[in-house]
DRENDO-1510 file (C-alpha; in Angstrom, 1 decimal, always signed):
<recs>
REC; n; res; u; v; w
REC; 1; UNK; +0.0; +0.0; +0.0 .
REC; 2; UNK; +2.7; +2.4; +0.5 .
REC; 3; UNK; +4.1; +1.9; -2.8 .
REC; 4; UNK; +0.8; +2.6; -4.5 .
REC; 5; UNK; +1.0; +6.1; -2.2 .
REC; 6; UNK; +4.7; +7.1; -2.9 .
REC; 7; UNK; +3.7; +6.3; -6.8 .
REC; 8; UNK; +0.7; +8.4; -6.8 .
REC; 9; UNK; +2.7; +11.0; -4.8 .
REC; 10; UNK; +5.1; +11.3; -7.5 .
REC; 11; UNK; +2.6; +11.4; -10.0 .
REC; 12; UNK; +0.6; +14.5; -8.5 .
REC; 13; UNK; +3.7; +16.0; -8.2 .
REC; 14; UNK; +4.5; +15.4; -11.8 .
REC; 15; UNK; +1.1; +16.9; -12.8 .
REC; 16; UNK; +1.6; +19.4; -10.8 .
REC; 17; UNK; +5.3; +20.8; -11.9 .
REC; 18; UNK; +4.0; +20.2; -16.0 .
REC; 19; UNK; +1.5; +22.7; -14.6 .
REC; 20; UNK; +3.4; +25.6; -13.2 .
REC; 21; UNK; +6.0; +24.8; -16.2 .
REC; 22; UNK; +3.4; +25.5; -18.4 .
REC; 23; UNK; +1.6; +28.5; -16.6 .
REC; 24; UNK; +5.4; +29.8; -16.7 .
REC; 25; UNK; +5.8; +29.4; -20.4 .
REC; 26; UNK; +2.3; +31.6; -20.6 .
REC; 27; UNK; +3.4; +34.3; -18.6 .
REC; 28; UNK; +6.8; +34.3; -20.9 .
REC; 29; UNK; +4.6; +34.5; -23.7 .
REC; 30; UNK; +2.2; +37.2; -22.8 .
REC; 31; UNK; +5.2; +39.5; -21.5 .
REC; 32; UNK; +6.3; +38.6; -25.3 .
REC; 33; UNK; +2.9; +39.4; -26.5 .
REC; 34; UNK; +2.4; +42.7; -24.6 .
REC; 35; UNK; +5.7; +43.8; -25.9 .
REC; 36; UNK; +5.8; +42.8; -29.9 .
REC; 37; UNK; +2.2; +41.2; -30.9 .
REC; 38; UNK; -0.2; +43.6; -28.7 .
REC; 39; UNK; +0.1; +46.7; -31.6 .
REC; 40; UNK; -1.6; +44.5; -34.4 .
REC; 41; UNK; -3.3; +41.3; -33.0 .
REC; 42; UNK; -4.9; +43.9; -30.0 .
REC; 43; UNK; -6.5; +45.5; -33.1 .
REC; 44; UNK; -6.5; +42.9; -35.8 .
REC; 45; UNK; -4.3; +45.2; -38.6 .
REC; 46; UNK; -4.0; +44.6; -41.8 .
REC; 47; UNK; -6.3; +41.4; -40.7 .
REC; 48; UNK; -4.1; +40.1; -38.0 .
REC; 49; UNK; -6.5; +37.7; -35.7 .
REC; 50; UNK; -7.4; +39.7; -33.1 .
REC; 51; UNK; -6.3; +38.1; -29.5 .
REC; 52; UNK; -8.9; +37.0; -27.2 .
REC; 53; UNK; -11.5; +36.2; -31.1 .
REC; 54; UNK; -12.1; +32.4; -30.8 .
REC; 55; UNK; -13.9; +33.0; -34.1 .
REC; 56; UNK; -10.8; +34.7; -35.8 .
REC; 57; UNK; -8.3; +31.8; -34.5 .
REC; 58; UNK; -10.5; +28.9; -34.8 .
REC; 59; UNK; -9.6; +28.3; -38.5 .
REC; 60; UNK; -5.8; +28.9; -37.7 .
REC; 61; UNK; -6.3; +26.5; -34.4 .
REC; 62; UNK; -7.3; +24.1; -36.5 .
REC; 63; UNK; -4.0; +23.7; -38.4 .
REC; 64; UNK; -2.1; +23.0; -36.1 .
REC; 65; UNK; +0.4; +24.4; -33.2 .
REC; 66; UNK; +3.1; +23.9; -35.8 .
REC; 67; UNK; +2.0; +25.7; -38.8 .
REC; 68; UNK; +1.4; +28.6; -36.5 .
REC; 69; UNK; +4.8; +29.3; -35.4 .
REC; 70; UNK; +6.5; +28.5; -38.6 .
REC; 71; UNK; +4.3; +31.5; -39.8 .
REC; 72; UNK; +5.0; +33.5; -37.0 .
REC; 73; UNK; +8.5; +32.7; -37.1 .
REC; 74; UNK; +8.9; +33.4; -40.9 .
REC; 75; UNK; +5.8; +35.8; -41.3 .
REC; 76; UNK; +2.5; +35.7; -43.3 .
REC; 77; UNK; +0.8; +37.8; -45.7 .
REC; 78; UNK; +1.3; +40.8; -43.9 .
REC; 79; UNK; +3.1; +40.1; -41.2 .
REC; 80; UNK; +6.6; +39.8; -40.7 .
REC; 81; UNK; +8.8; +37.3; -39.5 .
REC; 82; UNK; +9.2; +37.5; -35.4 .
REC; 83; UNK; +6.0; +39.8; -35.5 .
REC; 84; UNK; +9.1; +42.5; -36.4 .
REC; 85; UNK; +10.9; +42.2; -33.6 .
REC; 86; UNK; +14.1; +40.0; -35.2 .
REC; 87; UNK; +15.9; +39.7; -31.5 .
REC; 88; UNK; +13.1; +37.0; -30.1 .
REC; 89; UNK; +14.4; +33.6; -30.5 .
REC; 90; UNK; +12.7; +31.0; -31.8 .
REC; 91; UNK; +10.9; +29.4; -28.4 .
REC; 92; UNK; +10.2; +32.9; -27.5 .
REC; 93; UNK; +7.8; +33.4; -30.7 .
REC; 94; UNK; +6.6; +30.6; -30.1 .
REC; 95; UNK; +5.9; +31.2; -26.5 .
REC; 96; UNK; +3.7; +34.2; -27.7 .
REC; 97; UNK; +1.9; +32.1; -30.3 .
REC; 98; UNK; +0.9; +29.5; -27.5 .
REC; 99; UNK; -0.4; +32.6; -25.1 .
REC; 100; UNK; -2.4; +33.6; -28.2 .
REC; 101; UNK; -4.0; +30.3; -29.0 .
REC; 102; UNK; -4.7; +29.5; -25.5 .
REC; 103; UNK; -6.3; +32.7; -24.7 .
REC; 104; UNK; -8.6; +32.1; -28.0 .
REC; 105; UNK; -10.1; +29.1; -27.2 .
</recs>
């Protein structure tokens, strides 16, 4: 019995650091957000999705996590690669895109 409550111990904990790890990687991304993405996806310019529009991001959702940061890394249509900002690394835009898509569902 104690080894059933030392496993299911472990596994709570676990849960429970993939949790704050990703509540973490949120908060990275909206700082990212408020910073680069906020001028044109707060007011969906030049037909940016606006954040927060489940409507606007459903059809982008639905492609997939990784055709949304390969566009956001490289740009689309009007947008330009990084959002603009060429200093954000890679897990950084993608960090935004995640705060984006989670906020939109």
């Amino acid at each position: 019995m104690m080894k059933y409550a030392t496993l299911l111990t472990s596994l709570l904990l676990a849960v429970c650091a993939a949790g704050s790890a990703q509540a973490a990687d949120l908060a990275k991304g909206e700082k990212i957000y408020k910073a680069t993405c906020l001028s044109c996806h707060g007011a969906g310019v030049l037909g940016a999705p606006k954040f927060g529009d489940p409507a606007a991001w459903k059809p982008r959702v639905a492609k997939g996590q990784p055709v949304l940061y390969t566009s956001a890394l490289n740009g689309f249509k009007m947008m330009p690669p990084r959002g603009g900002n060429a200093a954000l690394k890679d897990d950084e835009v993608k960090a935004a895109v995640d705060f984006m898509t989670a906020k939109a569902n």
